[in-house]
BALO-161400 format. One record per residue (C-alpha): residue in three letters; x negated, y negated, z. Coordinates in steps of 0.02 Angstrom, whole numbers, padded with zeros to 5 digits, always signed. Each point is the difference from the previous one (the first is absolute). Layout:
<atoms>
ALAXYZ/...
</atoms>
This chain:
<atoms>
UNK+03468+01095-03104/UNK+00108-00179-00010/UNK+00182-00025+00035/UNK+00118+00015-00120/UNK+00090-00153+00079/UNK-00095-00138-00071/UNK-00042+00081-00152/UNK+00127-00096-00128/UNK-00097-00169+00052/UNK-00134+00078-00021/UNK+00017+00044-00173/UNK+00067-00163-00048/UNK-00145-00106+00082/UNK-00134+00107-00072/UNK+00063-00019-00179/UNK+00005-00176+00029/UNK-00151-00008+00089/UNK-00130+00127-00064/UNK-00150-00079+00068/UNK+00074+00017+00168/UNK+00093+00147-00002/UNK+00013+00098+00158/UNK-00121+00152+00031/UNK+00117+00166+00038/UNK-00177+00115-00008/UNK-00139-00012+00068/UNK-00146+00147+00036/UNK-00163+00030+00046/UNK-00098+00097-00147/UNK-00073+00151+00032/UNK-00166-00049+00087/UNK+00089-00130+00087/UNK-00107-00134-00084/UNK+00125-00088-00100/UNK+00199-00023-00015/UNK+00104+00034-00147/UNK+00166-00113+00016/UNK+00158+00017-00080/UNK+00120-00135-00038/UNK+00122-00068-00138/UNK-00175-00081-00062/UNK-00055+00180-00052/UNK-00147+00104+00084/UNK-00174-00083+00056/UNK-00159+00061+00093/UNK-00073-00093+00122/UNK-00130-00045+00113/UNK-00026+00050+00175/UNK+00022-00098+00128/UNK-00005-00135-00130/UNK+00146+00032-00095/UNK-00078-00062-00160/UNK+00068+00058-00176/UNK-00111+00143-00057/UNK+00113+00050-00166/UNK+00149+00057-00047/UNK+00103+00157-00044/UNK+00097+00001-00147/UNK+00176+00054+00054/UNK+00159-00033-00090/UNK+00115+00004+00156/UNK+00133-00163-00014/UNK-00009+00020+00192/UNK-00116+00099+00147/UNK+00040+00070+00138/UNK-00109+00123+00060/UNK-00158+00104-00040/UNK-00089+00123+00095/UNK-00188+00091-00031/UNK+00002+00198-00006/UNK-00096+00052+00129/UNK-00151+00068-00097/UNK-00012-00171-00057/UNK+00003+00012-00192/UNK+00155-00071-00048/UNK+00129-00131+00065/UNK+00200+00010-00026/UNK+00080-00159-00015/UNK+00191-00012-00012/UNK+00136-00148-00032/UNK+00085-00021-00160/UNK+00151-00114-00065/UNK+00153-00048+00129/UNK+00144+00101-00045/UNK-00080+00060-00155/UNK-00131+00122+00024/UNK-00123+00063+00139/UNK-00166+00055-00065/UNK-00181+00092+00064/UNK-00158-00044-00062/UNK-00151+00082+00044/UNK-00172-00039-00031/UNK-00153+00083+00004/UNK-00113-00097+00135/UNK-00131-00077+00005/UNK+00009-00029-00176/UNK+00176-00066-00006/UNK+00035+00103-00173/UNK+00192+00044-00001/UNK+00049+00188+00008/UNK+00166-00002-00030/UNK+00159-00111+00018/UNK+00149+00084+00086/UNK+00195-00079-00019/UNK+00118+00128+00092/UNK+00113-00124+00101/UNK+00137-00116-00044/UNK-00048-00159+00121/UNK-00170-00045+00039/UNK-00121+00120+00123/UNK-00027-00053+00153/UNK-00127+00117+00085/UNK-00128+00121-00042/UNK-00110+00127+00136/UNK-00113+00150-00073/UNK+00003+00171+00055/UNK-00155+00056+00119/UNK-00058+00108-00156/UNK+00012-00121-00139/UNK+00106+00078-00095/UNK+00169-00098+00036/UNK+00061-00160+00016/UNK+00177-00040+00078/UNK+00073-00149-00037/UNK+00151-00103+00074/UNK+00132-00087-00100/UNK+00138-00165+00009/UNK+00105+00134-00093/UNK+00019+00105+00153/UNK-00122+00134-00079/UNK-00168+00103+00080/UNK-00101+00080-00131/UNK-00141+00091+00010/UNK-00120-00014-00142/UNK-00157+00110-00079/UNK-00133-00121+00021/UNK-00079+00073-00142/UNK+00133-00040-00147/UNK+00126-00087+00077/UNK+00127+00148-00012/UNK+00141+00006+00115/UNK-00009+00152+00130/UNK+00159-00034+00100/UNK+00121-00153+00008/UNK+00071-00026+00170/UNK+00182-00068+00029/UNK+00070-00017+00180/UNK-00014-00199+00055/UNK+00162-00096-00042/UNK-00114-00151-00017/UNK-00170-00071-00062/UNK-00137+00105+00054/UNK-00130-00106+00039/UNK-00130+00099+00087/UNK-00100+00180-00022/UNK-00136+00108+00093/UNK-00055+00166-00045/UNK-00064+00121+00159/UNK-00164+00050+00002/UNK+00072+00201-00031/UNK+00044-00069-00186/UNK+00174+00090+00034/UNK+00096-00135+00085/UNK+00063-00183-00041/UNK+00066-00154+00113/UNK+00109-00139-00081/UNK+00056-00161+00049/UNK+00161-00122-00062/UNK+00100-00130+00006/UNK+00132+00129+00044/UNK-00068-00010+00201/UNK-00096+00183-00002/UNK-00167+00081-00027/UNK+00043+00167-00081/UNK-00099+00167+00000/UNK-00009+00097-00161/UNK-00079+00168-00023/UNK-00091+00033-00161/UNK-00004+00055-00138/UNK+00167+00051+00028/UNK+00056-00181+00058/UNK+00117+00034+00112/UNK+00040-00122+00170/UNK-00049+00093+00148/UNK+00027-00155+00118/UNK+00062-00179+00001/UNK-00023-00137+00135/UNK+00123-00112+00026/UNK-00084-00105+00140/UNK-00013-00147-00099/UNK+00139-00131+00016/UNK-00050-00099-00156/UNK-00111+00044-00177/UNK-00173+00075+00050/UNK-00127-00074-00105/UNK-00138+00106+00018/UNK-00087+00170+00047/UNK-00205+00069+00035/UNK-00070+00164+00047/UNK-00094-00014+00154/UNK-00165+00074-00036/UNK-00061+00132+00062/UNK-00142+00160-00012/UNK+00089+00101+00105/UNK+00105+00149-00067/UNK+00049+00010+00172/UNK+00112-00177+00022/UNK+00160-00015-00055/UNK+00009-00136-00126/UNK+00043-00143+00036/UNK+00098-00151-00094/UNK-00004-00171+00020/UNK+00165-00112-00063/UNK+00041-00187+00000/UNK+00144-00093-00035/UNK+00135-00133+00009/UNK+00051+00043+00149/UNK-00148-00085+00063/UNK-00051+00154+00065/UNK-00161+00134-00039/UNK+00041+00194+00055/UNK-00120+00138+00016/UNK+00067+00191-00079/UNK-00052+00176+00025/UNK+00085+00056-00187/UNK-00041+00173+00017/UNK+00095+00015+00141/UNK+00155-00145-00007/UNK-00079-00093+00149/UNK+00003-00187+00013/UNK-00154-00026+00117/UNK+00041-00168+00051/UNK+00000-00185-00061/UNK-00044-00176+00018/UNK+00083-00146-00017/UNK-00074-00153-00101/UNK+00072-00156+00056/UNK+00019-00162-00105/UNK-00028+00083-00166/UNK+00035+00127-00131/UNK-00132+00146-00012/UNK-00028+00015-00203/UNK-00139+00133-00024/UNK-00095+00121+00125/UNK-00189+00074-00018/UNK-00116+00096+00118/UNK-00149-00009+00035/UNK-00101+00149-00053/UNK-00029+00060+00170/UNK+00199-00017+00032/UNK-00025-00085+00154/UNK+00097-00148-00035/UNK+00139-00064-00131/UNK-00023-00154-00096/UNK+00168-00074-00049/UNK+00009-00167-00105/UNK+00166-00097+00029/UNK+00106-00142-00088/UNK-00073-00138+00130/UNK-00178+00024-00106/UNK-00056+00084+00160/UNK-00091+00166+00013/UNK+00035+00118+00153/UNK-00116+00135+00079/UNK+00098+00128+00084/UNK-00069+00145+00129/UNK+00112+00158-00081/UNK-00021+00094+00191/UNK+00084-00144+00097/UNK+00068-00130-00121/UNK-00060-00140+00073/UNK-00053-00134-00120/UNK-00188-00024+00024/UNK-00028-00146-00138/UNK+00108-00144-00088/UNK-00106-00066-00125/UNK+00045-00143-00138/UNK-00038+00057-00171/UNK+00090-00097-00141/UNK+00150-00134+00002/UNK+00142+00093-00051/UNK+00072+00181-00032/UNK-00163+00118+00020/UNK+00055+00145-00129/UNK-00131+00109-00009/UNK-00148+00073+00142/UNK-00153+00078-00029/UNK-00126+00061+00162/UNK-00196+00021-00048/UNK-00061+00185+00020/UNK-00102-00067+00129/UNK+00146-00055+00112/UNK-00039-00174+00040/UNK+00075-00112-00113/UNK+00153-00006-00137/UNK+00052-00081-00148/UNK+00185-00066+00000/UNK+00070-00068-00165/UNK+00181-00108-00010/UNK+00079-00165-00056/UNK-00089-00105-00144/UNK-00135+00115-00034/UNK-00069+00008+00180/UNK-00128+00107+00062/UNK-00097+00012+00146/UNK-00123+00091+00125/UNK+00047+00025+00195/UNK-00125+00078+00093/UNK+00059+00153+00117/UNK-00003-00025+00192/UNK-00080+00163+00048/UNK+00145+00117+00105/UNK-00043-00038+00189/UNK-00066+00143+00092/UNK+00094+00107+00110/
</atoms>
């Protein structure tokens, strides 16, 4: 996800700007061999690692902010809508692009979107301090969530389907138990808005989840939700952490930051293996490759751009 903080510029220097407007989305398509990219431009496909236009989508989103593949790879949910107006989910059958069905259930524009392990939900996060979790197949509202006094910019589903984690500019990462909705836990570690959250991944019905968080406090924390631990943390001096990714073996977090730069982090000690230059300007958006040795960042004026992965050093 993208901070809220800069979004009002945002929107004004996209709409006066299209052909440069900033990318807030950016993701590897299923087989990893292409990117779809999100922006106030609209939707495009393309190449991989040239980042060539292959087409484009045919969305009617004013602005995007997020989208997200289900993880049996047919469709794709992508999420925005108009400031103060509306907040709208479109999903679209992939790889054919055809639109399912168009969703508007929030009163300011959607921010986030994450899919259940199962494919059947999708949970999105809201600028009018709303979490709702959506059928995937029609759109329907299951449960709308109320309990951040801010924004919510930010939301993971748990592999067990049954559990939530939300960030906002209100300072916490909440836990909400579904379908029911109700808060089991909030973390108030946070000293300023957290931008972002990711899963950890992981195979293993045996390890506690895990969370990863960024945010303006300049800072990226580590969670055990299931249990209301905060693991530990690491400080990111000299920037603002925007967005946070794994890579798919979850051996490292990939954070891309307002200085343009992207930042490799080991999650067992927190020691920054990798400071890497990506783009010139606020990096939005991060993507990691299935195959865990490069990303795709995506910020300011349209940018995008492939860092390669310094393999984690052995112990």
């Amino acid at each position: 996800m993208k901070t809220f903080t800069n979004l009002v510029f945002m929107l004004l220097t996209s709409s006066l700007y299209a052909a440069e407007a900033p990318v807030t989305a950016v993701k590897f398509v299923p087989n990893a061999e292409r990117i779809l990219v999100g922006s106030q431009s609209g939707l495009e496909v393309k190449s991989w690692p040239g980042i060539e236009s292959v087409r484009r989508l045919e969305s009617e989103l004013l602005h995007i902010h997020d989208l997200a593949f289900s993880p049996d790879g047919d469709r794709v949910a992508v999420v925005g809508g108009t400031p103060a107006e509306e907040g709208t989910l479109e999903m679209f059958a992939w790889p054919s692009g055809k639109l399912l069905f168009r969703s508007s259930t929030n009163d300011d524009l959607i921010y986030a979107v994450d899919w259940s392990a199962d494919s059947h939900q999708v949970a999105t996060a809201s600028l009018d301090w709303k979490v709702t979790v959506h059928n995937a197949d029609s759109g329907e509202t299951n449960v709308q969530i109320e309990g951040h006094s801010r924004p919510v910019t930010a939301v993971c589903f748990l592999s067990d389907g049954k559990t939530l984690v939300s960030s906002g500019i209100d300072q916490s990462v909440r836990v909400w138990e579904l379908p029911s909705g109700n808060n089991i836990r909030a973390f108030n570690n946070h000293t300023q808005p957290v931008h972002d959250v990711a899963l950890r991944p992981s195979s293993d019905p045996d390890v506690l989840p895990m969370i990863a968080s960024v945010s303006r406090d300049r800072t990226a924390r580590l969670w055990q939700p299931t249990i209301g631990r905060m693991v530990r943390f690491c400080k990111v001096s000299g920037s603002v952490p925007l967005a946070v990714d794994w890579t798919s073996s979850g051996d490292r977090i990939v954070v891309s930051c307002t200085d343009g730069q992207l930042r490799t982090i080991d999650p067992d000690t927190v020691e920054i293996l990798q400071e890497s230059p990506a783009i010139d300007g606020w990096a939005y958006c991060v993507a990691v490759h299935s195959g865990n040795q490069e990303a795709v960042v995506g910020g300011d004026r349209g940018q995008l751009a492939r860092v390669v992965l310094l393999p984690k050093p052995e112990e």
